[in-house]
VEXZA-115023 format. One record per residue: residue number from 1; x, y, z of N, C-alpha, C, O in turn. Coordinates in steps of 0.1 Angstrom, whole numbers, plus 5000, padded with zeros to 4 digits. Example, Ala and Ser with C-alpha at 12.3 -4.5 7.8 and 13.67 -1.06 7.14 Angstrom:
residues 2
    nr   n_px   n_py   n_pz   ca_px   ca_py   ca_pz   c_px   c_py   c_pz   o_px   o_py   o_pz
     1   5132   4943   5078    5123    4955    5078   5132   4967   5078   5142   4967   5085
     2   5128   4978   5071    5137    4989    5071   5129   5000   5079   5134   5011   5080
***
This chain:
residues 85
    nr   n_px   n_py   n_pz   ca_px   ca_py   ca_pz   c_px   c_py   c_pz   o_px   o_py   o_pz
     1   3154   5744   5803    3159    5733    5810   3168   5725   5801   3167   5724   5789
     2   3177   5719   5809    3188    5714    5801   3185   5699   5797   3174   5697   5801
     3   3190   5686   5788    3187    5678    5791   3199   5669   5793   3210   5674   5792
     4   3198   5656   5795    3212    5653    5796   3213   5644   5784   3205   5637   5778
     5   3229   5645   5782    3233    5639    5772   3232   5631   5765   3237   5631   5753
     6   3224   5618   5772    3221    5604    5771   3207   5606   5764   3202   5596   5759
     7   3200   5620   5766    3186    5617    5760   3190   5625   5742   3185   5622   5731
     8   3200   5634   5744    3201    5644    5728   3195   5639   5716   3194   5627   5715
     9   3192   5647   5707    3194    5644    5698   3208   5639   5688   3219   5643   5693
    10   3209   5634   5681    3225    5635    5673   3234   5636   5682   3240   5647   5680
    11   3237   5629   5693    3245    5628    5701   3251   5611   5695   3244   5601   5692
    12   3264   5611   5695    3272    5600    5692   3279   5594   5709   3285   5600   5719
    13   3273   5580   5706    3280    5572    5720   3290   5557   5714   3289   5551   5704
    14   3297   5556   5725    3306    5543    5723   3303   5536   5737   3298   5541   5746
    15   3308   5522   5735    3304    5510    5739   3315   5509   5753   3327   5508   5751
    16   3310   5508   5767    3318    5504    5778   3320   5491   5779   3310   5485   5775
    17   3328   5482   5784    3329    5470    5791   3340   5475   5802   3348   5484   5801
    18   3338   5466   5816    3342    5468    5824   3349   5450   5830   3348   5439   5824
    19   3355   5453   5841    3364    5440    5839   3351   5427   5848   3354   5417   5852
    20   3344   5430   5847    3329    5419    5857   3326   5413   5836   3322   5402   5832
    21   3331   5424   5827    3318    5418    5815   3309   5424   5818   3300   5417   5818
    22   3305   5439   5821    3293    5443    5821   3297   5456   5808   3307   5462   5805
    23   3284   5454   5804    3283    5468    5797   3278   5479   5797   3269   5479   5806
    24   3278   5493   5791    3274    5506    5789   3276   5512   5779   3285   5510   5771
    25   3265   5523   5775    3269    5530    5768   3273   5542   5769   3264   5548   5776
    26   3282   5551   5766    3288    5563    5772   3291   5577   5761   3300   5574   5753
    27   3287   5589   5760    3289    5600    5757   3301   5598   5745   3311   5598   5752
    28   3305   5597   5731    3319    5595    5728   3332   5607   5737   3343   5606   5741
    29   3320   5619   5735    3334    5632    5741   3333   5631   5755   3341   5639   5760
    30   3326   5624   5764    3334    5625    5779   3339   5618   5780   3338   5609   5771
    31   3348   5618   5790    3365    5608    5795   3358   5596   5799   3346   5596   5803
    32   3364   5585   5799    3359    5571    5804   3360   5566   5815   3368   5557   5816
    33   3353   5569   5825    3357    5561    5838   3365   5554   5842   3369   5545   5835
    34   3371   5557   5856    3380    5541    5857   3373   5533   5858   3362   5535   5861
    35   3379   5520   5855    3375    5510    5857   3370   5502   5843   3371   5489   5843
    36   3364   5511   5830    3355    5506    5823   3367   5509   5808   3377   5516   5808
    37   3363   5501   5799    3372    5503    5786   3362   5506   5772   3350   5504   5772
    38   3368   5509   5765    3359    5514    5754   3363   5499   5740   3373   5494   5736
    39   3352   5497   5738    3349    5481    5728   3353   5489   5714   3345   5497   5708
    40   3363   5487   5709    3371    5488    5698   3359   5488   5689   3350   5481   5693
    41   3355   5497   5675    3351    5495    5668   3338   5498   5668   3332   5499   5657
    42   3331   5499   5679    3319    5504    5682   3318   5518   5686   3325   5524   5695
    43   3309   5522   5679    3305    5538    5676   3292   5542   5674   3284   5532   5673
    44   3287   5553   5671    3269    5554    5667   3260   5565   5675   3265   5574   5682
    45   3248   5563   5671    3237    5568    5677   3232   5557   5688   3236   5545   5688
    46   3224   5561   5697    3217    5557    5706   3215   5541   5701   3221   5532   5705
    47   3206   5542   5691    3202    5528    5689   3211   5519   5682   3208   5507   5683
    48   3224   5522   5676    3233    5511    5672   3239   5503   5683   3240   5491   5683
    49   3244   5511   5691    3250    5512    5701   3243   5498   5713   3245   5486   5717
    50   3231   5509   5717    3224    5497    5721   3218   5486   5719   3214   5478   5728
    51   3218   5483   5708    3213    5475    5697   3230   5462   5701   3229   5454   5710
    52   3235   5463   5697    3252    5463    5697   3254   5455   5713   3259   5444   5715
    53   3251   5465   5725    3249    5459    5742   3242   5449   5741   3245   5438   5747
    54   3232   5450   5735    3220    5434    5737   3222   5423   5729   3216   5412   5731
    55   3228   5425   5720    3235    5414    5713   3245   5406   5717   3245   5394   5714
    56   3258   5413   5727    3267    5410    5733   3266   5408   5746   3276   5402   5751
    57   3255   5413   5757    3258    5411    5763   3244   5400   5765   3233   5405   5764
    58   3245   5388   5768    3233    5380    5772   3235   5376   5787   3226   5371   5794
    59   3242   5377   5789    3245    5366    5803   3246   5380   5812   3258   5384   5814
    60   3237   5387   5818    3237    5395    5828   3248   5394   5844   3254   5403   5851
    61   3248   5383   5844    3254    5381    5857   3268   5383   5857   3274   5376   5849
    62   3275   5390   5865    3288    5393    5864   3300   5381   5866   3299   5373   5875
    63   3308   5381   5857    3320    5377    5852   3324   5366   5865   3325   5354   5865
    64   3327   5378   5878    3332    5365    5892   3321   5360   5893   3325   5348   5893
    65   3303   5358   5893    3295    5350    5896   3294   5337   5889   3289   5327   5894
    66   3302   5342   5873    3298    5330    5865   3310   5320   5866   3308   5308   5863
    67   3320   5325   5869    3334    5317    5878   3330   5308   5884   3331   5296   5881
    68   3324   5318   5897    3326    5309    5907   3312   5297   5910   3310   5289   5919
    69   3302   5301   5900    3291    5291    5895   3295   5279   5893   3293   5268   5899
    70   3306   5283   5879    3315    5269    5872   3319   5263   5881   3316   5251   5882
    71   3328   5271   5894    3337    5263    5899   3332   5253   5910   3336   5242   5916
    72   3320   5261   5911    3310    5254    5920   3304   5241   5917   3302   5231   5924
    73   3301   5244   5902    3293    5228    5894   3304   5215   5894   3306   5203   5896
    74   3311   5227   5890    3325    5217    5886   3332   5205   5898   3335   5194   5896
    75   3333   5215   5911    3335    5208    5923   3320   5198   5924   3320   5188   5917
    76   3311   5200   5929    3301    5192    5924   3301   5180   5913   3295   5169   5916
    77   3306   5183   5901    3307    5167    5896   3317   5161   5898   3318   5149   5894
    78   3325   5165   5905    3338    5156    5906   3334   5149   5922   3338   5139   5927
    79   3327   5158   5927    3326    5150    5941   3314   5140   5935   3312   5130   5943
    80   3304   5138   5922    3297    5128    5923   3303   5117   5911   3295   5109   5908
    81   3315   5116   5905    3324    5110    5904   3331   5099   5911   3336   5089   5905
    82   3331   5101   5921    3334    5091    5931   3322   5081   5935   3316   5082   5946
    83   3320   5074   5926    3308    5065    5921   3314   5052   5927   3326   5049   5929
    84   3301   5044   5932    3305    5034    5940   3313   5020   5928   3308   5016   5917
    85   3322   5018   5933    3332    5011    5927   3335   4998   5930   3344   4992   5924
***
């Protein structure tokens, strides 16, 4: 039985980001998905790698959520800005 790649031993992976800010880790010799880019500089075994995702990525929630959060708070203080005068 085969296993897959992500479990190998001595298998070498590099670092995804994608345009949300989300991360992965990915095979170094398969092709990269669209959509996703490879994080300059980062390279390894299993555990650097991921070691490396959880340090960088803290903020789980994707890229447009945390936008349009801001833009939400943001509109929000400006409407309680308008303080009685």
């Amino acid at each position: 039985m085969s296993s897959s790649c992500f479990d190998r031993e001595g298998e070498v992976f590099i670092v995804l980001i994608n345009h949300e800010e989300q991360y992965s880790i990915w095979p170094e010799w398969k092709a990269i998905p669209g959509g996703w880019t490879a994080v300059q500089g980062i390279k390894g075994d299993k555990t650097t790698v991921t070691d490396f995702v959880n340090q960088a990525w803290t903020d789980m929630r994707p890229l447009s959520l945390r936008q349009w959060m801001q833009a939400q708070a943001a509109g929000s203080a400006a409407g309680s800005d308008t303080s009685n005068a």
